[in-house]
N, C-alpha and C positions, 0 to 999 in steps of 0.2 A: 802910850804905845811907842815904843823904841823903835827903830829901823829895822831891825832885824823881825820884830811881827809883822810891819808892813811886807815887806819883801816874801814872808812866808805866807801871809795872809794874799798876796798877788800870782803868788806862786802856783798857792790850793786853786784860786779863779783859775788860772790859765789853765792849766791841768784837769780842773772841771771840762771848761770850755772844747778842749782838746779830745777829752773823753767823748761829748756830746758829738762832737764835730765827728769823731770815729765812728761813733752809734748811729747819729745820721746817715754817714755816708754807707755805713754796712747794708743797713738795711733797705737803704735809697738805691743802694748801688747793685745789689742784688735783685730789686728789682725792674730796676732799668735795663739790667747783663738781660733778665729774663723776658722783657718787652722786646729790647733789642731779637732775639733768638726766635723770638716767636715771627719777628717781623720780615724776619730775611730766610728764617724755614719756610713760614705761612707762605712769602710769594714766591720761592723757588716749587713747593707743593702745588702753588696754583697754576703758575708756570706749566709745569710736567703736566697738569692735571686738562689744560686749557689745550695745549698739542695734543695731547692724547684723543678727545673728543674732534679736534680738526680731524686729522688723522683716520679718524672712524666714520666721522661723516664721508669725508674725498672715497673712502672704504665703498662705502655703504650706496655710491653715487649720487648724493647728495647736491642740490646747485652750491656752486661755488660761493655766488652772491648768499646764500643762505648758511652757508657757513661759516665765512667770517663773521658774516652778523651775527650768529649764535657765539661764534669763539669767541668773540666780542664783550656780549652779555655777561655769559658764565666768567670771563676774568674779572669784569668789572663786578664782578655780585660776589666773589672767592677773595679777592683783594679788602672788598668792602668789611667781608667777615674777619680777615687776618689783621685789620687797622684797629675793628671794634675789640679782637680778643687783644692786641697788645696795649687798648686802652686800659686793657681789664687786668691787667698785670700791673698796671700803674697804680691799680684801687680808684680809677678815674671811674665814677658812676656814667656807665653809659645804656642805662633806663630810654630819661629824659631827652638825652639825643638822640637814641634809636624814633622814637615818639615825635620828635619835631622833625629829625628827616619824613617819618612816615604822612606827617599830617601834611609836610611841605608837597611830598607825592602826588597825596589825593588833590590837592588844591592843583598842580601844572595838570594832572587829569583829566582834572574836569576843566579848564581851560582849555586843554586842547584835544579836545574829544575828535573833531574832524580827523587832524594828523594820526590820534591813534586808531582810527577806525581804517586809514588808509595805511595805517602800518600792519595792522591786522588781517586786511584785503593781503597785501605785498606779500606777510608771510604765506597767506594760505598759497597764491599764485605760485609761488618758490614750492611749494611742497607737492600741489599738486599738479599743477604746469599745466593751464591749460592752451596755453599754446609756449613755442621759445624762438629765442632772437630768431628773425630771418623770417618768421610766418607773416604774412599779410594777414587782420583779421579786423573786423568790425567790433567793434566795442566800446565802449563808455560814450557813445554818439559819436565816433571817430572812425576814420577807416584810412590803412597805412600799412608800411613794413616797420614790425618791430625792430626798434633799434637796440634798447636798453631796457629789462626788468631790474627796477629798486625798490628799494623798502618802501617808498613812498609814492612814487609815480612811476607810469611805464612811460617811456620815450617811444615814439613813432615818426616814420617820414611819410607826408602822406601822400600820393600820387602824383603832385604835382610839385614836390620839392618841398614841401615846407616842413620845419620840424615841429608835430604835437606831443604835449607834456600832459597826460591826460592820469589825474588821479585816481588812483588803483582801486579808491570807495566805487567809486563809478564805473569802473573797469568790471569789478566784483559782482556790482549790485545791478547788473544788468545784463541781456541775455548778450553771449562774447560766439560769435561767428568767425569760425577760423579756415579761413577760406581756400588755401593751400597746404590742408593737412592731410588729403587721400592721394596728391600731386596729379588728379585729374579734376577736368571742373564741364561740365556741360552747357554750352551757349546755345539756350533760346531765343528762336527768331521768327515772327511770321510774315507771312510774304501773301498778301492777296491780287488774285488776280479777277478779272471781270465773269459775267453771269454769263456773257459768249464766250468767254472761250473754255479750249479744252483743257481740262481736270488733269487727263492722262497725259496730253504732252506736256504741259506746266509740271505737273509732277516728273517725270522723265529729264528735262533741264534740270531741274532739283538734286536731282539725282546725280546728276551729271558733273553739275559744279561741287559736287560736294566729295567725289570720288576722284578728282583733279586736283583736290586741294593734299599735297603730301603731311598737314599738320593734325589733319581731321582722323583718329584711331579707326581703327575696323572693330575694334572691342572695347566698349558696346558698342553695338552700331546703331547707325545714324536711326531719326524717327523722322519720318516725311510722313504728313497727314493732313485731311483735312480735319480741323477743328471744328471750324464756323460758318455759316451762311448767314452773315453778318449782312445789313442794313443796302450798302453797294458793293460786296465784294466776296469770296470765296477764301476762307481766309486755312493756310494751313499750316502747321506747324513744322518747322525746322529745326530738329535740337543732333547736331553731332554731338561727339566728346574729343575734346582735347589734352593736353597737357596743360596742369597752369598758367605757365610762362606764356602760352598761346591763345590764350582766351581774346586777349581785347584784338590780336592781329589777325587769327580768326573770324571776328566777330566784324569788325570794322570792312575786311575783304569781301568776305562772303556778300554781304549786304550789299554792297557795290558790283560785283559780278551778277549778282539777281537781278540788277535792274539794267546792267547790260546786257545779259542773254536774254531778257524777258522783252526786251528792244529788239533786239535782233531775230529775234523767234514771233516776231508781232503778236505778244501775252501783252493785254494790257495790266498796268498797275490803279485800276481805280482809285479816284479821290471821293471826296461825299457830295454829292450834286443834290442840287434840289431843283424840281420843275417849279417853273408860276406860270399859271392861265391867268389871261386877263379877259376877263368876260366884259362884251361893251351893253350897256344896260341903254337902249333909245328910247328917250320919253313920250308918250301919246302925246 
């Protein structure tokens, strides 16, 4: 073979080569152009599509905290779709990944059953509110001012400063008293006084300090009663109605002026006495 078949013979290779290198890249490159498109339409779509339902919730007066969370979701599930289709333009089999993310799913699932049972608690609370920020309410064995509703716990302060982080399974799953949601609240108190004295003028000071007091409402009004002829004492019931914010300075005052007027007015406040006879037994 002469130089000049070499040369033609390296020639035909490269030209081969060249051909191949063009056919690969056509068809390689056509569908990378089309991955690419799918992948910058897919999230500009999801984009639009992800505003649009914000937008409708805030609409709709939806909680705020429940709607980022939801905006949240639907992009990260539209994204997930737009990544699997531009796999699918590559001819990249994505079966077996769909399958291994899904099986990875059930498996953090079921490990963290708790967290999703208090994520589940969290949304229903967002959706149906049964109380929001600002309410004092009794719940998950807690009692406080709500501070913060999240996906996962509710924050509280509880009366005496401290901050509780009480999770929202617990929250959910037990009955939830929400204790400044009529913005009136009614303070029961009873007050007994002794078997001598009198019913109607102890009732009458009752009366008295309770119509002194400018925090105590006229509607409804007050209930002065007796209840009980209890064991040492005559015992009657006290319930005005207040404003929330007034319950405990109500409740605190009141109680203290009962035992001052009931001083000054000589009512006593029986305690529980017990007699002892001692019988002397002399022997024959």
């Amino acid at each position: 073979m002469d130089t000049n078949d070499v040369v033609a013979a390296a020639s035909n290779d490269a030209g081969a080569i060249v051909d191949k290198v063009v056919e690969i890249s056509t068809v390689y490159g056509v569908k990378i152009l089309g991955a690419l498109l799918v992948l910058i339409i897919g999230l500009w779509v999801a984009k639009m599509i992800t505003k649009s339902v914000g937008r409708l919730m805030v609409k709709k007066g939806v909680d705020e905290t429940l709607s980022k969370f939801c905006c949240s979701l639907i992009g990260m599930a539209l994204k997930a779709f737009v990544f699997i289709a531009a796999l699918e333009k590559l001819d990249v089999k994505t079966a077996s990944f769909v399958a291994i993310l899904g099986a990875a799913g059930l498996a953090v699932g079921l490990a963290l059953q708790g967290s999703l049972a208090n994520f589940a608690s969290g949304v229903l609370m967002l959706i149906f509110k049964p109380f929001k920020v600002g309410d004092v309410v009794d719940a998950g064995g807690s009692v406080g001012s709500v501070l913060e509703i999240g996906i996962f716990t509710t924050i509280m302060k509880s009366p005496d400063n401290k901050k509780l982080i009480v999770p929202n399974g617990s929250v959910m799953g037990g009955t939830i008293t929400n204790i400044n949601t009529f913005g009136t609240r009614r303070v029961d108190l009873v007050a007994g006084i002794g078997y001598g004295d009198d019913i109607d003028k102890a009732k009458k000071v009752l009366e008295e300090i309770l119509a002194a007091d400018e925090r105590i409402l006229k509607d409804p009004a007050v209930t002065i009663a007796v209840v009980e002829l209890a064991d040492s004492s005559v015992n009657f019931v006290v319930r005005p109605w207040v404003n929330a914010a007034d319950y405990w300075g109500v409740h605190f005052d009141v109680t203290e002026t009962i035992k001052k007027r009931f001083d000054e007015e000589g009512i006593s406040i029986p305690f529980p006495q017990r007699d002892v006879h001692v019988y002397e037994h002399k022997n024959d």
